[in-house]
BANULUM-476826 format. One record per residue: residue in one letter; z, y, x of N, C-alpha, C in turn. Coordinates in steps of 0.001 Angstrom, whole numbers, m for minus. Each point is the difference from the previous one (the first is absolute). Layout:
<rs>
{r A,{Z,Y,X},{Z,Y,X},{Z,Y,X}},
...
</rs>
This chain:
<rs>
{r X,{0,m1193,824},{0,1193,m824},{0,1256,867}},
{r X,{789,m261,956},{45,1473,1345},{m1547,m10,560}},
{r X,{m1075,m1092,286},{m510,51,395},{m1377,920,m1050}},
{r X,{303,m367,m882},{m688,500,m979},{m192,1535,m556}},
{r X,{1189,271,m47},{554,1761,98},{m51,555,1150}},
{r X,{m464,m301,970},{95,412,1162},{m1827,239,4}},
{r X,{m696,m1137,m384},{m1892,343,m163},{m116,1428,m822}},
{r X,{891,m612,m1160},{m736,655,m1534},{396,1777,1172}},
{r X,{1246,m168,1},{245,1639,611},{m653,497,904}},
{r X,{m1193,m1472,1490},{m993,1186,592},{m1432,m182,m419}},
{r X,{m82,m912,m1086},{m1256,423,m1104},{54,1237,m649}},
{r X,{884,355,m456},{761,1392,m710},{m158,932,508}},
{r X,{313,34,1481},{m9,1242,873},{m1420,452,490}},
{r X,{m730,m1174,311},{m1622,162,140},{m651,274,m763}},
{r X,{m200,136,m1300},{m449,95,m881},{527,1690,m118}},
{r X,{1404,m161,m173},{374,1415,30},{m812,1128,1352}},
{r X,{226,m860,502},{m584,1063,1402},{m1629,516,m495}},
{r X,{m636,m823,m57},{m1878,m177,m461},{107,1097,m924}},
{r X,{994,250,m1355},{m226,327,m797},{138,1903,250}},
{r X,{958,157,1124},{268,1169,130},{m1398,1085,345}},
{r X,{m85,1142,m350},{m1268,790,m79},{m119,254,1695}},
{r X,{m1276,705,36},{377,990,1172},{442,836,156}},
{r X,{226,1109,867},{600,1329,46},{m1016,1037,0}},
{r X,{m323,507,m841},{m1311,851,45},{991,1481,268}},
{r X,{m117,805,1305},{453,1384,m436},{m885,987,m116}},
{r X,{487,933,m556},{m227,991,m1154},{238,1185,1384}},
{r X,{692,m200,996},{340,1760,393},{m794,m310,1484}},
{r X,{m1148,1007,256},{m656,m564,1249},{248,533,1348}},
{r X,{1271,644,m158},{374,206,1613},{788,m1230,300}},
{r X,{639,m428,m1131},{1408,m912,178},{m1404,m1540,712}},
{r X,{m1060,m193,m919},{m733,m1186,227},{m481,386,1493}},
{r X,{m639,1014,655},{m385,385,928},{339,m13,1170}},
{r X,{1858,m94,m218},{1359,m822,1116},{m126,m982,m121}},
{r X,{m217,m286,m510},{183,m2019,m361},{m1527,m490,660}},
{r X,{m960,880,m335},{m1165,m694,893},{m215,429,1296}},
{r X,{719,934,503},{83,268,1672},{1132,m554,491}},
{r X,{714,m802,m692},{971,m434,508},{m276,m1523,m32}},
{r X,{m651,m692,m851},{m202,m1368,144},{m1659,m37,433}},
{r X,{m704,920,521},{m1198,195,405},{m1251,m983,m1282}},
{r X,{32,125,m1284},{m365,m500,m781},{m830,1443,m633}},
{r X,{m1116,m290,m345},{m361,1023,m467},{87,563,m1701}},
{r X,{m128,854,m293},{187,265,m1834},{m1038,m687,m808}},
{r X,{399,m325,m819},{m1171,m68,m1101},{350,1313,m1080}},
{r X,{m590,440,m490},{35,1405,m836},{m701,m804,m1306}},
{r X,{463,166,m938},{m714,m634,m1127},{33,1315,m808}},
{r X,{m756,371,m948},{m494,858,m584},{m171,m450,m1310}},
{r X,{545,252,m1115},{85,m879,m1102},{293,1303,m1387}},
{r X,{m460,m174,m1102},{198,422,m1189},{1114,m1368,m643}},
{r X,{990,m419,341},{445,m733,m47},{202,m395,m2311}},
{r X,{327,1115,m363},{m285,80,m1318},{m761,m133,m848}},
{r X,{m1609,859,692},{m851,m293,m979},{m1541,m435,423}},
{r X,{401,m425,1722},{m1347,m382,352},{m47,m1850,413}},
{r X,{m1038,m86,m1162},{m314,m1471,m387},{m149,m641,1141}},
{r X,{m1203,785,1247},{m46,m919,1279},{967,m420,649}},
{r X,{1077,1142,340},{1170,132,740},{974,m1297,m663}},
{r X,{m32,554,m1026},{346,m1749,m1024},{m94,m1061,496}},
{r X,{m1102,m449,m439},{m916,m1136,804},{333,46,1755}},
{r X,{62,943,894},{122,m498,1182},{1344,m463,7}},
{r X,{1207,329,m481},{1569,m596,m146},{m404,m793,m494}},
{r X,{m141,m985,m785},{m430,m776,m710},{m374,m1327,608}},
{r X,{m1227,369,559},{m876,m929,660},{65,m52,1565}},
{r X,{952,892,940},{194,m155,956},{1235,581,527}},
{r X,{393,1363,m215},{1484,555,328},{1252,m816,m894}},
{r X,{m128,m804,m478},{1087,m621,m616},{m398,m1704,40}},
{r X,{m327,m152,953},{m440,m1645,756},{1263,m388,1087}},
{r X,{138,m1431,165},{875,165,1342},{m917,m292,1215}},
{r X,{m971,281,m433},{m848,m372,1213},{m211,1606,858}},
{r X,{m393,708,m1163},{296,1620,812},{1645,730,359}},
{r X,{765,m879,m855},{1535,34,540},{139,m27,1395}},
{r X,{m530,m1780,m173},{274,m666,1739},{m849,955,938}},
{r X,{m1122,544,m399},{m996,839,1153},{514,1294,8}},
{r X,{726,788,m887},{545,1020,m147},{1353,181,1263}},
{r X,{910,m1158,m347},{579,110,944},{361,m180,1158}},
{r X,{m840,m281,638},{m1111,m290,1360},{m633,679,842}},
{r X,{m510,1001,m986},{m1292,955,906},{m6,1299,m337}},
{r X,{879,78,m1708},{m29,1937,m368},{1553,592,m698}},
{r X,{m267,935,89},{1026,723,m602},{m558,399,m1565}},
{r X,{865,m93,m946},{m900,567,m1449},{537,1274,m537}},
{r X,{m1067,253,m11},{324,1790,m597},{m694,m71,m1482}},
{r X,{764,564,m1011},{m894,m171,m1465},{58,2313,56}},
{r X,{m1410,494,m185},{m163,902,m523},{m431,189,m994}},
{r X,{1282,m13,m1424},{m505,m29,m1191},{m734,1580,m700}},
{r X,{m807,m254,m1191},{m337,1421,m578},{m370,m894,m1436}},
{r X,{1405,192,m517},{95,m487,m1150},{m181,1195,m1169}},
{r X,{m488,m540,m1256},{m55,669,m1033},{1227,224,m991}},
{r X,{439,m949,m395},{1134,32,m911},{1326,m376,802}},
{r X,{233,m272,1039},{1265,m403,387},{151,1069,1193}},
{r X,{1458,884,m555},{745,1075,913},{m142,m218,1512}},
{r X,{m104,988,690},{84,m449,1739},{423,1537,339}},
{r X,{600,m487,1394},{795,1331,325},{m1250,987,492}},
{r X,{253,1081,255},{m243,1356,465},{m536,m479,1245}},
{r X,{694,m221,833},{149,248,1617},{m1204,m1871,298}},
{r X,{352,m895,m619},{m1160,m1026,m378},{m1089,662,m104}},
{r X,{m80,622,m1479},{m1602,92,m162},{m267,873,1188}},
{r X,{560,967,460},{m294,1109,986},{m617,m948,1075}},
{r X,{740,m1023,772},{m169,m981,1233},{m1741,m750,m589}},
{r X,{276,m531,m1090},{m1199,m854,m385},{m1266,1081,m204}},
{r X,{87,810,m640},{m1189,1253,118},{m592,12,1259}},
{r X,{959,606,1102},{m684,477,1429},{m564,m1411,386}},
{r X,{683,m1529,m137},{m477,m933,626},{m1599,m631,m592}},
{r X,{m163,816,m1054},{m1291,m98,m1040},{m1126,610,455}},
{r X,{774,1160,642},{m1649,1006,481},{232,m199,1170}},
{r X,{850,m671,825},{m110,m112,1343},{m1264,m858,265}},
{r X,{m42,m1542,m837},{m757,m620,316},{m829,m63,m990}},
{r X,{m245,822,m776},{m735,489,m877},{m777,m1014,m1065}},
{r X,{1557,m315,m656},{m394,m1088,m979},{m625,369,m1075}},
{r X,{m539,m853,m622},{m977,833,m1504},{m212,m1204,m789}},
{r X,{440,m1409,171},{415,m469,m831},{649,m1074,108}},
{r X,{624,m416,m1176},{1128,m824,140},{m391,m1534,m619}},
{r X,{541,m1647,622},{903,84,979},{m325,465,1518}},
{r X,{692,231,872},{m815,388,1602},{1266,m693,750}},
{r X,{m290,m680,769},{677,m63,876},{m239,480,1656}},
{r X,{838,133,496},{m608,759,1763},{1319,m911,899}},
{r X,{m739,m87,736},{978,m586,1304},{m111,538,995}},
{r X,{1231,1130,58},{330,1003,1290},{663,m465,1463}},
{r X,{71,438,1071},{1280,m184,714},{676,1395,300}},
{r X,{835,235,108},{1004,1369,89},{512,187,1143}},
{r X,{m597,971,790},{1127,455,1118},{658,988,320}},
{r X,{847,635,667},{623,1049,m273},{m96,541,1307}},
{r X,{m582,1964,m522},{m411,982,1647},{695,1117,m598}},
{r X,{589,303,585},{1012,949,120},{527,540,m1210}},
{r X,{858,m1363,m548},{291,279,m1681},{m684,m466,m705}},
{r X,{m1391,142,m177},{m672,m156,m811},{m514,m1485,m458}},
{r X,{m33,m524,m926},{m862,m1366,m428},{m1090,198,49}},
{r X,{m1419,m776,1491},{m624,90,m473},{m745,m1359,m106}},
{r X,{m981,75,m809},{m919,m1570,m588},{m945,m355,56}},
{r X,{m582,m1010,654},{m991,m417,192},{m383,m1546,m595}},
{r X,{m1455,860,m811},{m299,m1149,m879},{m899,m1395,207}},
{r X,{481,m872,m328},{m797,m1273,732},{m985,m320,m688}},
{r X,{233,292,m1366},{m986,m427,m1254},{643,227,m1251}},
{r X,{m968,396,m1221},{129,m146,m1248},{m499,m1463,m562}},
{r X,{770,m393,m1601},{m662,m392,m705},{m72,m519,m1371}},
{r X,{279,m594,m889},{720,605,m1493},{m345,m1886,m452}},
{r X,{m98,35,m1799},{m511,m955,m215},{m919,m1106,513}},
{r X,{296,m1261,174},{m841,m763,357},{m99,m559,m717}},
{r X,{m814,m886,m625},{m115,m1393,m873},{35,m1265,1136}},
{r X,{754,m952,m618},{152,m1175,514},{1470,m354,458}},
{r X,{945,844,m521},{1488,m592,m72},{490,246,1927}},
{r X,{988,m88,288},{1025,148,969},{m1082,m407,1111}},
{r X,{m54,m821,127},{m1114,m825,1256},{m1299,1144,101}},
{r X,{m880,63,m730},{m848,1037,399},{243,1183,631}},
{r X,{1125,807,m1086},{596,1664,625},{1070,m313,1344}},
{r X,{692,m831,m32},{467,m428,1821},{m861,m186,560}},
{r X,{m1154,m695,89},{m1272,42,1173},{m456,1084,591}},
{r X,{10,851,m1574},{m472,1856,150},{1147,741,982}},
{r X,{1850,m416,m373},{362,511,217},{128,157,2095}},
{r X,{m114,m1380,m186},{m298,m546,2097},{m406,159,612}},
{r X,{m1810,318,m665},{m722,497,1109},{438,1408,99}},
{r X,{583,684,m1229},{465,1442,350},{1341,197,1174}},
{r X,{623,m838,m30},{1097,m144,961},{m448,m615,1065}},
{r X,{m1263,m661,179},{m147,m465,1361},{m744,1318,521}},
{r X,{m381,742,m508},{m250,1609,532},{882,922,1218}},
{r X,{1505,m556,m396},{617,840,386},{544,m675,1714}},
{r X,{m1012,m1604,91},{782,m295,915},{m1139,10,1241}},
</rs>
């Protein structure tokens, strides 16, 4: 019976673990330490998270996989820059997500960009390895996309 409660509890815990999300942040100086510090570069996701159907579909069909979990936490840091319609967001957010919009001069949504960040005298600055947004063909296709963009940087 000990031996038994002792499985079920690290079936339990694995399962628990798998199930936990990623950490997508929201504030991009705070993500910008975290990727000069574990030398991992950003992913910037660009999302109408509310009312855009693609952006939908890419959570869906690939940002909410554990296959982009397991590759997520491996090779990037996640940054979500939302520009939602109906759901509240702070001031000093939309302010950050705006400038990061015309920086790389998004125009439509979903977009994703994969930066690396370094820092000259104060300043964050970024260099982009590649864009690229929707793919069709589920987790496996848009990780292929996402590799050769990261084998860019090496």
């Amino acid at each position: 019976m000990k031996k038994l409660s002792i499985a079920l509890l690290l079936l339990l815990g694995s399962i628990g673990m798998q199930a936990q999300e990623l950490v997508w942040e929201t504030n991009f100086e705070k993500a910008a330490k975290v990727s000069m510090d574990t030398q991992k570069p950003l992913l910037l996701f660009f999302t109408g998270s509310d009312w855009c159907g693609w952006c939908i579909r890419l959570q869906k069909e690939v940002l909410k996989t554990p296959e982009f979990a397991s590759w997520a936490k491996d090779n990037v840091v996640l940054v979500e820059l939302d520009f939602p319609r109906r759901t509240p967001q702070q001031p000093e957010i939309q302010k950050q997500n705006n400038e990061l919009q015309q920086i790389f001069q998004i125009q439509g949504y979903p977009s994703v960009c994969i930066v690396t960040p370094t820092q000259v005298d104060g300043k964050i600055n970024l260099a982009l390895l590649g864009k690229t947004g929707y793919v069709a063909g589920g987790p496996v296709t848009w990780l292929e996309g996402a590799n050769q963009i990261l084998a860019t940087k090496k």
